[in-house]
N, C-alpha and C positions, 0 to 999 in steps of 0.2 A: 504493500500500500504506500501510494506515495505521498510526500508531505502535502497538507493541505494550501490552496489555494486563499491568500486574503479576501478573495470577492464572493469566496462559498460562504463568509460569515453574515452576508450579504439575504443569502437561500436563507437563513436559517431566522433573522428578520423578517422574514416575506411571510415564512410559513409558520410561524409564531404568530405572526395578527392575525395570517388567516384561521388558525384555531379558532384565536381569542374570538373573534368576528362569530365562529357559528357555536361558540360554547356559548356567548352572550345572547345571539339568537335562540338557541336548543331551550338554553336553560329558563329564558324568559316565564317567567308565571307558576317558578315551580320553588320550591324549598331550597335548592343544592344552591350555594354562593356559588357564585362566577372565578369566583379566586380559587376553590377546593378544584376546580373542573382542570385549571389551568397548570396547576401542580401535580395533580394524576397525568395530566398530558406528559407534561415534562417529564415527570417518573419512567412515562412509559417509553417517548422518544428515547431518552438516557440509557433503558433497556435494551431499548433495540439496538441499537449504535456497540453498545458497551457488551451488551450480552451476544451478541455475533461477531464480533469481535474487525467492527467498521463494517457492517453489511449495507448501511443505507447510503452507500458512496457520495457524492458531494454534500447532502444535506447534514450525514457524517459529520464532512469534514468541517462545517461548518459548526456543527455542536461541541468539536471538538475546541474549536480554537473558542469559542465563548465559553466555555466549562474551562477553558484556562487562562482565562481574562485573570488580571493582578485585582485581586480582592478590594483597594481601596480607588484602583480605575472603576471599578462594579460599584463601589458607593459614589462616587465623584460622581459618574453620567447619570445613576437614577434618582441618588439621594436629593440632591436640593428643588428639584422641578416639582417633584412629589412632596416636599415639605412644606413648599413654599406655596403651591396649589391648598394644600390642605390646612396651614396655618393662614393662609387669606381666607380662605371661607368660611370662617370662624366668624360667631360675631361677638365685638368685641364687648359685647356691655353681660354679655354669656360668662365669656370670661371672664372679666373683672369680678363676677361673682362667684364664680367656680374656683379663682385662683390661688386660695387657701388649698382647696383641695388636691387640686392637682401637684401642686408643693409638694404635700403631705406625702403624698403617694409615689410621687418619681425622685423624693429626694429620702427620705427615711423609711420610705416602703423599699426601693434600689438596695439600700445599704443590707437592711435587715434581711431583703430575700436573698444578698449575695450571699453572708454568714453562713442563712439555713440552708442553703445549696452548696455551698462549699463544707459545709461540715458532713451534710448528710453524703455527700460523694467522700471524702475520706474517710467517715468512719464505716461505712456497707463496703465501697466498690472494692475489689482485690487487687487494683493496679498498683499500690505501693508511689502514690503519687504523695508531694509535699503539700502541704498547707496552701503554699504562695499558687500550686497550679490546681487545687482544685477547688482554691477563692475565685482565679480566673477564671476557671468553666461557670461557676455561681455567678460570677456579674453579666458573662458573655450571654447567660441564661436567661438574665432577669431582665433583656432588654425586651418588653413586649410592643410590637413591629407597628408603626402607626401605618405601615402601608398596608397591612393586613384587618387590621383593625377598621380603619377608615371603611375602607374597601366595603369590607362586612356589614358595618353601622348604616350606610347610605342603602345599600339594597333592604336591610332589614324594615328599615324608615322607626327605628327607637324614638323616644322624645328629645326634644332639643335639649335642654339638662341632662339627660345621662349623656347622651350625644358628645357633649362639649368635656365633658367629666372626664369620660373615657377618653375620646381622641386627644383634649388637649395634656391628659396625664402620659397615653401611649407618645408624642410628642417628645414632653418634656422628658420623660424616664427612656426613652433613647438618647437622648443624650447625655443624662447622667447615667444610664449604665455603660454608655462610650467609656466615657470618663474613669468609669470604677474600674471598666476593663484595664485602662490605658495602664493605669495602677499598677496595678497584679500583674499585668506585661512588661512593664519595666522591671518589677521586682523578680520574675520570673526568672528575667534575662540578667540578673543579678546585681541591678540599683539595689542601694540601700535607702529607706526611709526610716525616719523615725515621726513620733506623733504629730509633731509639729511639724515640720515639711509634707505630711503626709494634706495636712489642714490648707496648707499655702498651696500644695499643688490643686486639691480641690476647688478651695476658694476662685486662685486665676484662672484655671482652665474655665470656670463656669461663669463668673463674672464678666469676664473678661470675653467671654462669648457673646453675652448680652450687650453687652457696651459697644461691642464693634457691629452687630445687630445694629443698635438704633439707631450707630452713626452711619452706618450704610444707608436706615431707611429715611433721617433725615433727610442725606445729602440729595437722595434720588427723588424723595417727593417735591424738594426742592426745587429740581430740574424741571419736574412734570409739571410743577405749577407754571413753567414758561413756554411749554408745549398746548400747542390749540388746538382742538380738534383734527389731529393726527395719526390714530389709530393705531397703525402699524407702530409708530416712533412709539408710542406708550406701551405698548405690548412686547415691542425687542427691549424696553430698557426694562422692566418685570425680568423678563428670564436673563436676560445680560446680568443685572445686578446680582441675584438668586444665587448663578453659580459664582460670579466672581467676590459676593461673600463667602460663600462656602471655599473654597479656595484660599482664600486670605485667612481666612479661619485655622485652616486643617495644616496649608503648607508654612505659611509666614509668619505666626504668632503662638502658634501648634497650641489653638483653644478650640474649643467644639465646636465645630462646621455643624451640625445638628442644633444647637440651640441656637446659633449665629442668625440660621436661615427661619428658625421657628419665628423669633424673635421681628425680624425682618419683614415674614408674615405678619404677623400680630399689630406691629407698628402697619402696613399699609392696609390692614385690616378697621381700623382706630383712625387714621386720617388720612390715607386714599380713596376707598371708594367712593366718595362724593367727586373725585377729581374725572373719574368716568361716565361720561352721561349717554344717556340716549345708547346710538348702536355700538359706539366703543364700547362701553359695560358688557352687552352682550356678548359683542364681538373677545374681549379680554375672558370672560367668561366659559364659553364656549373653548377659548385658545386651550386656556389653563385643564377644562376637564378633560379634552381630545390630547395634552402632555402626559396626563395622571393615567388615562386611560394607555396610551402606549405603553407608557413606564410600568405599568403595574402588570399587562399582558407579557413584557420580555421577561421583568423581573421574577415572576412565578413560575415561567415555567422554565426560569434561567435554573430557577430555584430548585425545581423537581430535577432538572438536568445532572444537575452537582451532586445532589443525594446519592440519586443511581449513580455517577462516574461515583461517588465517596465507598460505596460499599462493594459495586462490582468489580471498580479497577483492584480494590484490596480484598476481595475475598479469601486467598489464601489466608490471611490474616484471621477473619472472621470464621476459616472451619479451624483454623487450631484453636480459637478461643467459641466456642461456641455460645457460650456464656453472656457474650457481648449483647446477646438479643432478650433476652430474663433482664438483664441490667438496664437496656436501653427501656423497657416498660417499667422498671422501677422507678430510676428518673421520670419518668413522665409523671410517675403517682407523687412525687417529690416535688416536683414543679409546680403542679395541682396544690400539694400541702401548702405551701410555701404562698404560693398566693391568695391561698384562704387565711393562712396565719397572720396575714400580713395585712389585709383589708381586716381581720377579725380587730386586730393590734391598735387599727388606726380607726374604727368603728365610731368609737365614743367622739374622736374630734371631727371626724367626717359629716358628724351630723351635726357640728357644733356652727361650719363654716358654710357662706356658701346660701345657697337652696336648699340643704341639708341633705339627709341621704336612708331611704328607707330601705327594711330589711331585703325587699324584691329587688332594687336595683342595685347594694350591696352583690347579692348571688349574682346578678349577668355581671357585675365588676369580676369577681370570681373570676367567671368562668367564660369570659372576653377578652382573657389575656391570650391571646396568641402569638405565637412568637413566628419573624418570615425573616425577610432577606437580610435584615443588618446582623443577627445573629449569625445569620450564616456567613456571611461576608467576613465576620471577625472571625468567627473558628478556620475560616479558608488561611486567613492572615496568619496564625496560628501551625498553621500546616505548614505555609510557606517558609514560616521562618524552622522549623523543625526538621525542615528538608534541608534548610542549608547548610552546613559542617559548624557547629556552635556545640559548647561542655553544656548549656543547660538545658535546653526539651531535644529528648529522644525522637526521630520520626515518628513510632509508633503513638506517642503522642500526641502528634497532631492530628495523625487519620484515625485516634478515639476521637479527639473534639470534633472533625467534621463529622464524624458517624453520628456519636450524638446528638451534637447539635441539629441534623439534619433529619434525623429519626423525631426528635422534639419538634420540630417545624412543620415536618410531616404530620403526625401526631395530632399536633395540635389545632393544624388546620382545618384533618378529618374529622375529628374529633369533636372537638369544640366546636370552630367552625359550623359544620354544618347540622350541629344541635341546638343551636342559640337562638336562632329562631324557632323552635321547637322550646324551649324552654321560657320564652315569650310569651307564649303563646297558651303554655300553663299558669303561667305566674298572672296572668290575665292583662299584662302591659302591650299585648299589640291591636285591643281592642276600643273602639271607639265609645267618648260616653255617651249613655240616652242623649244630652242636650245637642252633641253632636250631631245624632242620629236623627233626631225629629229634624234638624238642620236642612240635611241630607235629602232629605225625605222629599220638604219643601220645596228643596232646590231644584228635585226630577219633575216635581208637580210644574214650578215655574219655567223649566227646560221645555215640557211637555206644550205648554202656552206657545212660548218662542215659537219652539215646532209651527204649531196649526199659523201663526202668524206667517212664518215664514214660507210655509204654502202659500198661504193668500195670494204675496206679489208673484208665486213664481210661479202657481197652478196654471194659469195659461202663458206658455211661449210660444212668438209669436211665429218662429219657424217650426217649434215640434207639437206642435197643438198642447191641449189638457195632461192633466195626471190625475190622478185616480187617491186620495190620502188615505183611504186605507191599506192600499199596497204600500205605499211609502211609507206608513208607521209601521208596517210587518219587517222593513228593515232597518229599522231602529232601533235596535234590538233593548237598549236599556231603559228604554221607555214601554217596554211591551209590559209589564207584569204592575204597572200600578194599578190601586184600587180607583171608583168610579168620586169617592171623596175627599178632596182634598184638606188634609188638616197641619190648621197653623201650628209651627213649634212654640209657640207659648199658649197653647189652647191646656193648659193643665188646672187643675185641681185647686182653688183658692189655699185651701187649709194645706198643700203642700209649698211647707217654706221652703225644705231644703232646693225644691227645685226651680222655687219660683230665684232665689240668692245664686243659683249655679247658671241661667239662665239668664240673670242680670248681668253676672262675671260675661260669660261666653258675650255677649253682647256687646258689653265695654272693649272687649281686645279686640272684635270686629271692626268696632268703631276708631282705635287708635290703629291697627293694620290699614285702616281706611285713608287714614290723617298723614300717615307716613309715605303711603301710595301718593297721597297728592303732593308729600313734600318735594319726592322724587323729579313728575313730573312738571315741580316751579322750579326745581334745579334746573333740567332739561331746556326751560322754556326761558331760561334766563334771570326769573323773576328774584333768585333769592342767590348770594354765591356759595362756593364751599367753605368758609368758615361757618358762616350761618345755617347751612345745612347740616353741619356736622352737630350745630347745638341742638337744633329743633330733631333731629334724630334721637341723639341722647334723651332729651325729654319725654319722648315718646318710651323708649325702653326702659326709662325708671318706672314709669307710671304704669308700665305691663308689670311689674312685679308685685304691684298693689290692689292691683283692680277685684282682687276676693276681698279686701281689708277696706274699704273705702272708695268715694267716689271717686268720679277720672277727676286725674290733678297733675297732668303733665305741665299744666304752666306754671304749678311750683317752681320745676325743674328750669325754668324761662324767667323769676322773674328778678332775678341776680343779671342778666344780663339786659335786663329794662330799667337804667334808673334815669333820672329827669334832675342832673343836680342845679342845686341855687345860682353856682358862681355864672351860667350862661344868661341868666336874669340883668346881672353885674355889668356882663360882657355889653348887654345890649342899651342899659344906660348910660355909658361911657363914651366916651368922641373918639375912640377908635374908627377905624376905616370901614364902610361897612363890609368891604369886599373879604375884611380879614376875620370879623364876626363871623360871618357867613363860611369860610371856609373851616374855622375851629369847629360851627354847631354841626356842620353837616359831616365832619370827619367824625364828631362823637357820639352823633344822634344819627347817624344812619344805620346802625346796626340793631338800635333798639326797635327804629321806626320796621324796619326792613322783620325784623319777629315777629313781632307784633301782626303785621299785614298777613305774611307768610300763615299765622296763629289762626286767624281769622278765617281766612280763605281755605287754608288745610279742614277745619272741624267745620266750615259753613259747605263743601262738598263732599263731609263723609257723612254727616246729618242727612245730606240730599240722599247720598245713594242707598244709607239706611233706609231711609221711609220709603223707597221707591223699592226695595227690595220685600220689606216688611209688612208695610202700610204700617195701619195707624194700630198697633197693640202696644198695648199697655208698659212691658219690659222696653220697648225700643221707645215709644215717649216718654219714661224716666230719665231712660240714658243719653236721649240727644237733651233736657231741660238740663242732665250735669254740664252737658258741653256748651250749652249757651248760657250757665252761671258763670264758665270757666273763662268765658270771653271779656267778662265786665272790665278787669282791667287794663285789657288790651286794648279795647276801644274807648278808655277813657285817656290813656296815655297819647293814643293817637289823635284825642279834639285837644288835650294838653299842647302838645305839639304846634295843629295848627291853629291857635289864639294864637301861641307865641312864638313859633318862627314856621308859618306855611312858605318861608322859600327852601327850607328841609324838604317838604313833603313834596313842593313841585319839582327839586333837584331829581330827588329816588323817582318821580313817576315817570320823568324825563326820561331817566336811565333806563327805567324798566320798560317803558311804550319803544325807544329806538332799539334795544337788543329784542326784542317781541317781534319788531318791523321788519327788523335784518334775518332774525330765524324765518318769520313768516314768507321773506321772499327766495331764501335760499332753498324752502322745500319748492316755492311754487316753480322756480327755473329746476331742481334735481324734478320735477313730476314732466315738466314739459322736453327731459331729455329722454325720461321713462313711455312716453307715448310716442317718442320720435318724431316730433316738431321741433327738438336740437338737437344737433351731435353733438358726443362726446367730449370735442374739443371745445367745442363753443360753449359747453355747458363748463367744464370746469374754469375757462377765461372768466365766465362771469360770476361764477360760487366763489372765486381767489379773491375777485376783487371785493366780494362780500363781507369774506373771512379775515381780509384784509381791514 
């Protein structure tokens, strides 16, 4: 067999998506994750290849040269696009409440699972291994994989709280069990530490991640803030940034490229998306899952690939120790222990911080630890250096670590993995509540409406004559099985509080989802910019936390950034210039005036779309009378205002009627290039001169 070809690594790309492609098809509508389907694949390629010893000629040769890719190249190209994708879609006011706990868990839950897994491998396994190498397998163990995790969590569709729990703790505790690896690998390799270096080296490597983290995501939001409607430029400098923090992380400063890019995320999670509007958002959107998606299709089944080369290339090894397979399910019951010990351990503060943390979503914490490619990628590392001529790890040690680490990965993907939604599903966490339901319910009845309305204009056409609506509702299929009655979701039981109070809640978060949709769309439309966006966002997310506890009161959250001080009174009795009056009030009164409006218009169109969704019951006219109390002092700062300087308020309207103008004519010249009454060229001369 001849050496392989560089461009067969090529094949083995190709037919890696095309798996991924019909495993995500196959699998559509069914229990099994898409990630389990992808690592059996891999398993199984790895077999063929490995167990015929090169039988599947090029496509072989192509598994070959990726199954010996350098372990920290294999983190470099998947790791930061995948982190950086899944730490931006976080949101951030999620976080900021979860971020106790996730602390908790990737920094003292890391340590403690390293101990119990390093102890329980030296005092069971028969290797005769030291302390220092089977602390390293404990931390290489304890890293549970947020590409596996994430993966899982989004097809399962969890709630957004455990959501953030999990992914942002599987996040963080990859990059501190990097860290604890780095440790025990230095020490392995024969550094010495003592307590106190041990603490320093901790401390910088992790701080010192963060730190270079935010200064990336400064500097680059910085930039973005001088890019205009550029699409493309916003979206290469995302992944540009991504990997060239992780990079500066890993090679330059040698701190955690895994929290650098977490971090990175987090920060344009907190004060970029408002910098993306309209189709760029989508567009960035879309970029980042169609990244995550590739990454996660090679990476999986890179992953099953490596398992199979880890035990077939070394079987001899595993028939004289036969053993090695009774052990490798042992560890797994170890790994299990170890993260029930450890969520048990942190239990009491986990419900302390946070959203808190109930017994049911404790067990999916359990039993959602999975472990995938950065464990594996470090025991490869591990291998690597055990093959080279070095007094301290034996080869035979490295191809245990890959064995088990890769048997664990395996394991636990099977395993876990594809019983998690099964174990949802008892716990009774993937079912919707009544209030929901009656919701639902409604919403097919008013679907149902749409429907017959939407026959009306289109029952005669004028080239294909009539249709027929009850043929056409026979294929509609989701509308086929309602009853002949339609009933309201608040048609319930006066003497039933609890539901008439679960029903007010459900109502409130509709109406604030409402308020934030519009914020969006006055970002889009020019009306408000991204400072200001990003507060009346925040407002809205604090007041989602409340809304079981009291009425809506998002403009709490609004009125620190509304005040109206005396000394511009001062200003305006004075023989100052007026023009220089006039440029102080409006630099300091336009942000109040600009919420307020924003305030106003947000909850006076989600009031609309309430009652037109609802009509007039009873639960939905409580909830929109809180939102028209909440308005009083919006609208009284805004007549304050204009008694005392309406050349403020004609400045902002100014501003806001010519960016309105300029959007307004730049869709109507992109529609007239979409109908073909301009070409291309001539449509973009004059959208430049617009944007210009």
């Amino acid at each position: 067999m001849g050496e392989p070809e560089p461009d067969d690594a090529v094949l083995f790309v190709g037919v890696s998506l095309v798996l991924g492609i019909a495993s995500r098809h196959l699998l559509r509508g069914t229990r099994v994750p898409y990630t389990v389907a992808l690592l059996v694949l891999g398993v199984a390629l790895g077999s063929l290849e490995y167990g015929t010893q090169h039988g599947l000629g090029k496509l072989g040769a192509g598994i070959r040269i990726w199954a010996s890719i350098n372990p920290d190249l294999l983190l470099a190209v998947f790791l930061p696009a995948l982190l950086f994708e899944s730490s931006f879609s976080m949101e951030i006011h999620q976080i900021k409440r979860c971020m106790a706990q996730m602390v908790l868990l990737a920094g003292p839950g890391v340590v403690l699972s390293t101990f119990l897994l390093g102890s329980a491998v030296k005092l069971t396994f028969p290797y005769d291994w030291s302390w220092k190498t089977s602390l390293l397998l404990g931390g290489l163990l304890s890293a549970t994989d947020p590409v596996a995790v994430v993966a899982l969590l989004k097809e399962l569709g969890a709630s957004k709280k455990l959501s953030t729990i999990i992914e942002g703790e599987s996040l963080m505790n990859d990059g501190t069990a990097i860290v604890v690896y780095q440790l025990f690998y230095r020490m392995v390799l024969g550094r010495m530490f003592d307590a106190g270096s041990i603490i320093k080296f901790l401390s910088e490597v992790s701080l010192g991640a963060v730190a270079l983290g935010l200064a990336f995501g400064i500097v680059s939001v910085l930039w973005l803030g001088f890019i205009f409607n550029d699409t493309i430029i916003e979206i290469s400098l995302t992944l540009a940034v991504s990997y060239i923090a992780f990079f500066t992380a890993q090679d330059s400063l040698e701190v955690s490229g895994v929290l650098t890019v977490m971090t990175l995320g987090m920060f344009y999670a907190a004060f970029a998306k408002t910098a993306f509007k309209g189709e760029s958002q989508q567009s960035l959107h879309h970029f980042w899952e169609m990244v995550a998606y590739i990454a996660n299709t090679l990476i999986f089944i890179l992953s099953g690939v490596v398992i199979a080369d880890g035990v077939l290339q070394n079987n001899v090894h595993f028939e004289r120790h036969g053993t090695s397979w009774g052990f490798l399910l042992l560890l797994y019951v170890f790994v299990q222990m170890s993260r029930l010990i450890v969520v048990s351990v942190l239990y009491p503060l986990l419900c302390q911080f946070g959203y808190g943390l109930d017994f049911k979503e404790a067990m999916i914490l359990v039993w959602s630890g999975l472990r995938g490619a950065v464990a594996l990628s470090l025991s490869l590392s591990v291998k690597r250096t055990s093959d080279a001529v070095q007094p301290y790890l034996k080869p035979e040690v490295g191809t245990m670590f890959v064995f088990f680490t890769g048997g664990i990965v395996f394991l636990t993907l099977i395993f876990n993995g594809s019983t998690t939604q099964f174990l949802l599903h008892i716990l009774g966490m993937d079912k919707l509540s009544a209030t929901k339901l009656r919701i639902l319910k409604y919403t097919r009845y008013e679907m149902l409406n749409k429907a017959l309305e939407a026959f009306g204009e289109l029952r005669d056409d004028e080239e294909l004559g009539p249709a027929d609506w009850a043929t056409v509702k026979k294929h509609i299929t989701c509308l086929n099985d309602l009853d002949d009655d339609p009933e309201h979701p608040h048609d319930v039981d006066d003497e039933d509080d609890h539901v008439h109070t679960m029903n007010i809640r459900d109502i409130r978060v509709r109406l604030l989802n409402g308020v934030q949709s519009a914020y969006w769309a006055m970002l889009e439309e020019g009306r408000i910019n991204q400072v200001t966006a990003n507060i009346l966002m925040r407002s809205v997310d604090e007041a989602m936390d409340l809304v079981s506890r009291q009425p809506l009161c998002d403009w709490k959250g609004l009125k620190s950034n509304v005040q109206f001080p005396g000394y511009y009174r001062f200003l305006q009795m004075s023989r100052l210039p007026r023009k220089l009056v006039t440029y102080f009030t409006v630099e300091r009164l336009e942000s109040g005036c600009y919420i307020c409006a924003a305030f106003l218009r947000a909850h006076r169109i989600a009031r609309r779309q309430l009652h037109d969704f609802l009509g007039d019951s009873e639960v939905a006219r409580i909830v929109i009378d809180e939102s028209n109390a909440e308005g009083e002092e919006a609208r009284k700062f805004l007549e304050d205002v204009q008694v005392t300087f309406p050349q403020v308020l004609r400045v902002l309207k100014t501003r806001q009627v010519t960016y309105s103008v300029l959007t307004h004519l730049s869709e109507y010249i992109q529609n007239l290039q979409k109908t073909g009454l301009l070409e291309e060229k001539e449509m973009v001369h004059l959208d430049d001169a617009l944007q210009t």
